[in-house]
N, CA, C and O of each residue as an XYZ file, in Angstrom:
300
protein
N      11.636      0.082     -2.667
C      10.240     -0.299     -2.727
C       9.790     -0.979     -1.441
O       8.617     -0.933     -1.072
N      10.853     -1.679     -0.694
C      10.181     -1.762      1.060
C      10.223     -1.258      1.724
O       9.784     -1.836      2.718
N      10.627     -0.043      1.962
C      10.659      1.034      3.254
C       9.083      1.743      2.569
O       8.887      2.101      1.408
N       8.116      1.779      3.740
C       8.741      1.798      4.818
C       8.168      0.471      5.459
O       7.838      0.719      6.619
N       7.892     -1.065      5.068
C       7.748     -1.909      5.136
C       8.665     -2.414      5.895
O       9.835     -2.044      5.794
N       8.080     -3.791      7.200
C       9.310     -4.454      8.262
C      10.244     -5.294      7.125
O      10.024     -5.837      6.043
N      11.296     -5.103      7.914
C      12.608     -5.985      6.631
C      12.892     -6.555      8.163
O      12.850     -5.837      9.163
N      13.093     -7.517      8.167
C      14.181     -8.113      9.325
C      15.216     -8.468      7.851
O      14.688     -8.696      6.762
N      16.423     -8.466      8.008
C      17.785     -8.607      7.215
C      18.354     -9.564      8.621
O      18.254     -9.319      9.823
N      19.105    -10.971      7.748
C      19.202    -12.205      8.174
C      21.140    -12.435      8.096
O      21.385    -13.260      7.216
N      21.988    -12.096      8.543
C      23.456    -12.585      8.002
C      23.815    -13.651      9.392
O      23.146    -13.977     10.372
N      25.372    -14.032      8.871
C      26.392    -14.724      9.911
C      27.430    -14.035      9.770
O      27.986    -13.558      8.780
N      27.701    -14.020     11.126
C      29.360    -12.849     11.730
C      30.104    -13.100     10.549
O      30.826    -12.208     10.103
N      30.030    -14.052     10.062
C      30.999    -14.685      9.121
C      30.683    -16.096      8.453
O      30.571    -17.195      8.996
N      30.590    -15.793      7.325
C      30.121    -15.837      5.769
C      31.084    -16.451      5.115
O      32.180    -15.898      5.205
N      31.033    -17.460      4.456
C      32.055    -17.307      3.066
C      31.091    -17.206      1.786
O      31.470    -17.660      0.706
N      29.780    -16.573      1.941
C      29.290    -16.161      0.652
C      29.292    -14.765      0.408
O      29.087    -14.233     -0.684
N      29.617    -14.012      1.838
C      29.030    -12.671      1.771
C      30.167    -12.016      2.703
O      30.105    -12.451      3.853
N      30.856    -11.381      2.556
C      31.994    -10.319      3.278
C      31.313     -9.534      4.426
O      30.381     -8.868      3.975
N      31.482     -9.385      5.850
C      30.950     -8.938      6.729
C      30.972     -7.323      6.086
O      29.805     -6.954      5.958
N      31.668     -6.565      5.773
C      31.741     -5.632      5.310
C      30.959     -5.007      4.670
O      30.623     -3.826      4.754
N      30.478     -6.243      3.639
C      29.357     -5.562      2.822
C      27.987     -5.491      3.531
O      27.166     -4.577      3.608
N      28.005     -6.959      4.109
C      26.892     -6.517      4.734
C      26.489     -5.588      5.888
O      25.374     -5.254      6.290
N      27.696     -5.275      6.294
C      27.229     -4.044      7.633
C      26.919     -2.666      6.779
O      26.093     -1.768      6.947
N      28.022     -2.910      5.714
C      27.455     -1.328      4.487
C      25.805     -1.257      4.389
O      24.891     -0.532      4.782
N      25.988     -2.411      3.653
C      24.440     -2.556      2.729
C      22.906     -2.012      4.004
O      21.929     -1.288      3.813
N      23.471     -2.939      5.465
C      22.572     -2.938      5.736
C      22.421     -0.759      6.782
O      21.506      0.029      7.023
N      23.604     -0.790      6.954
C      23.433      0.765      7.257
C      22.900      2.023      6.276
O      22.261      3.005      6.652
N      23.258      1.771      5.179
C      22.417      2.037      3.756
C      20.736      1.832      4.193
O      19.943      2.674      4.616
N      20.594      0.744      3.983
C      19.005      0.439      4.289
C      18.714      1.078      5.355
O      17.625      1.645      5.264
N      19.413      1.265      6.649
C      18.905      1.407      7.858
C      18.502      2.889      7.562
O      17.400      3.350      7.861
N      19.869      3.848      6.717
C      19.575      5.211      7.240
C      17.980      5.813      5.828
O      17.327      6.840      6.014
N      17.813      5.121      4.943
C      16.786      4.874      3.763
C      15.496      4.895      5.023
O      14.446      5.532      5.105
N      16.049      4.034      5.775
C      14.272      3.951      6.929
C      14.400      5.050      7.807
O      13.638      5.613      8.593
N      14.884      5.112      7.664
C      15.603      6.606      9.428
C      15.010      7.943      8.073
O      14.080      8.639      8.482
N      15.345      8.159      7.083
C      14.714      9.272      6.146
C      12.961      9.001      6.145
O      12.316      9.904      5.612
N      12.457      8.252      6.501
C      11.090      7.602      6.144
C      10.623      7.685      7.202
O       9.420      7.493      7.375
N      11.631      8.059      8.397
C      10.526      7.717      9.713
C      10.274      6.386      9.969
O       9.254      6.151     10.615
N      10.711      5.795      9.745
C      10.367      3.829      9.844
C      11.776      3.208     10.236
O      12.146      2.369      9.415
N      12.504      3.383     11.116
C      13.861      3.069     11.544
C      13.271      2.010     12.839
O      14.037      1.278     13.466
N      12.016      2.070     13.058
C      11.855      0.768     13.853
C      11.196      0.200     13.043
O      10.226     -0.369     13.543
N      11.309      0.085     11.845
C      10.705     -0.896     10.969
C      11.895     -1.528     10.293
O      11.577     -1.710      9.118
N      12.949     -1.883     10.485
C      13.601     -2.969     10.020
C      14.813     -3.218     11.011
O      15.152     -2.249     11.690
N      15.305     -4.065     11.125
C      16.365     -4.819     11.925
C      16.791     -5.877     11.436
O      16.170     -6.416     10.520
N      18.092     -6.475     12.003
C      18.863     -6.925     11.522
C      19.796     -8.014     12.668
O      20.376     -7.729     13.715
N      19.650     -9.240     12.001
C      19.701    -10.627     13.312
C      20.966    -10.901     12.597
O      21.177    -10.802     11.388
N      21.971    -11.350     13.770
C      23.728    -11.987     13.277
C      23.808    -13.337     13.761
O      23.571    -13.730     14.904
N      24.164    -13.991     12.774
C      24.316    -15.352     13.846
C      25.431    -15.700     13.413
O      26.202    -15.197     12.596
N      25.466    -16.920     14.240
C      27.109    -17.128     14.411
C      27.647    -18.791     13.760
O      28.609    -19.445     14.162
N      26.768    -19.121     12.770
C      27.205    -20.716     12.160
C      26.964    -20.434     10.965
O      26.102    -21.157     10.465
N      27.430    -19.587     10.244
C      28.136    -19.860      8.354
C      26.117    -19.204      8.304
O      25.124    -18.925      8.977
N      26.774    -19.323      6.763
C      25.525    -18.842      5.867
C      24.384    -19.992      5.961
O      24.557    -21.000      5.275
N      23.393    -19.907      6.658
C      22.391    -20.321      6.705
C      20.994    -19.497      7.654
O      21.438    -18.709      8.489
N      19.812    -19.564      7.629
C      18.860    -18.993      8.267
C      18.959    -19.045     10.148
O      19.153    -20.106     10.740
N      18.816    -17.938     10.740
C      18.846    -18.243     12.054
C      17.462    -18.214     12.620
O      17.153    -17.272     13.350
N      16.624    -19.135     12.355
C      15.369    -19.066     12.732
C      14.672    -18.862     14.378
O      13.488    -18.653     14.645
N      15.805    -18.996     15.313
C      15.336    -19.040     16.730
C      15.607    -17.557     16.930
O      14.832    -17.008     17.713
N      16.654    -16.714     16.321
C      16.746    -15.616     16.587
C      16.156    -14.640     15.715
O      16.094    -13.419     15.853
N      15.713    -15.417     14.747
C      14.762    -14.112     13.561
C      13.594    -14.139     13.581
O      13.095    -13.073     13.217
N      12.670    -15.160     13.941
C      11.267    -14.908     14.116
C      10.584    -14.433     15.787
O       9.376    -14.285     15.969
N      11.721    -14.236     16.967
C      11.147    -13.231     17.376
C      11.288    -11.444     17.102
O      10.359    -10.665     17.320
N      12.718    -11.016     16.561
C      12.316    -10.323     15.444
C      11.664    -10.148     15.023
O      11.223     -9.054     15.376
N      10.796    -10.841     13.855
C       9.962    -10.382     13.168
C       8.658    -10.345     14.111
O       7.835     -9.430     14.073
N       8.605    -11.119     14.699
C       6.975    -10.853     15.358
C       7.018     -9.798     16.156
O       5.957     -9.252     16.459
N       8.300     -9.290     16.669
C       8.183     -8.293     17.068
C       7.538     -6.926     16.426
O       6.581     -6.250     16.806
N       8.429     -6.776     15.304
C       8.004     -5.745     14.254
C       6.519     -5.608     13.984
O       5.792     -4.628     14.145
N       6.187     -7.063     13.445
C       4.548     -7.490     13.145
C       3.503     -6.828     14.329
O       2.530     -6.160     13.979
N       3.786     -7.066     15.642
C       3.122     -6.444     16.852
C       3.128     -5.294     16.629
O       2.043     -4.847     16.256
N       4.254     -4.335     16.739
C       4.328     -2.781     16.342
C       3.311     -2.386     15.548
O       2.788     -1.274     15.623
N       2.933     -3.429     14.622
C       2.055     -2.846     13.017
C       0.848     -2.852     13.638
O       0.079     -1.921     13.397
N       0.423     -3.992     14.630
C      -0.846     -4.313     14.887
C      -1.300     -3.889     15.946
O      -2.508     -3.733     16.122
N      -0.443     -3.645     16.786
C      -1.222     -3.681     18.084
C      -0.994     -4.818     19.029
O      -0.925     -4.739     20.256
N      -0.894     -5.821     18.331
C      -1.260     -7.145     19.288
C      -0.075     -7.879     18.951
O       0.929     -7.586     18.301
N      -0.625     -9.391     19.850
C       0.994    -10.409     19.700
C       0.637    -11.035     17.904
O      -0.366    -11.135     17.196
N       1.742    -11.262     17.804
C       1.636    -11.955     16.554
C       2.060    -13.596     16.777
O       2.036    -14.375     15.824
């Protein structure tokens, strides 16, 4: 139900909530779901490197990136 909607997808190299594994599956799954849709620059995917928590310096230019694509302009 979000493709072909921007997803930025958020992990850490390493997790102890979440197995790197799954998430490189899950998110190549999603990726090739957008790549069928024509929207494969509509989602991406930020790694950071300090345990399970949000990487906000590296995900919101990400996303504004995406957001620009939609619009035209800076976000």
């Amino acid at each position: 139900m979000i493709a072909p909607k921007n997803l930025t997808m958020v992990c850490a190299k390493v997790d102890p909530c979440y197995s790197t594994e799954g998430i490189f599956e899950t998110t190549d799954r999603i990726q090739s779901i957008y790549h069928a849709m024509g929207a494969e620059d509509h989602c991406a995917l930020v790694i950071g490197h300090d345990g399970h928590r949000f990487y906000a310096d590296e995900t919101w230019p990400v996303m504004h990136c995406l957001l620009e694509r939609d619009t035209g302009k800076q976000a």
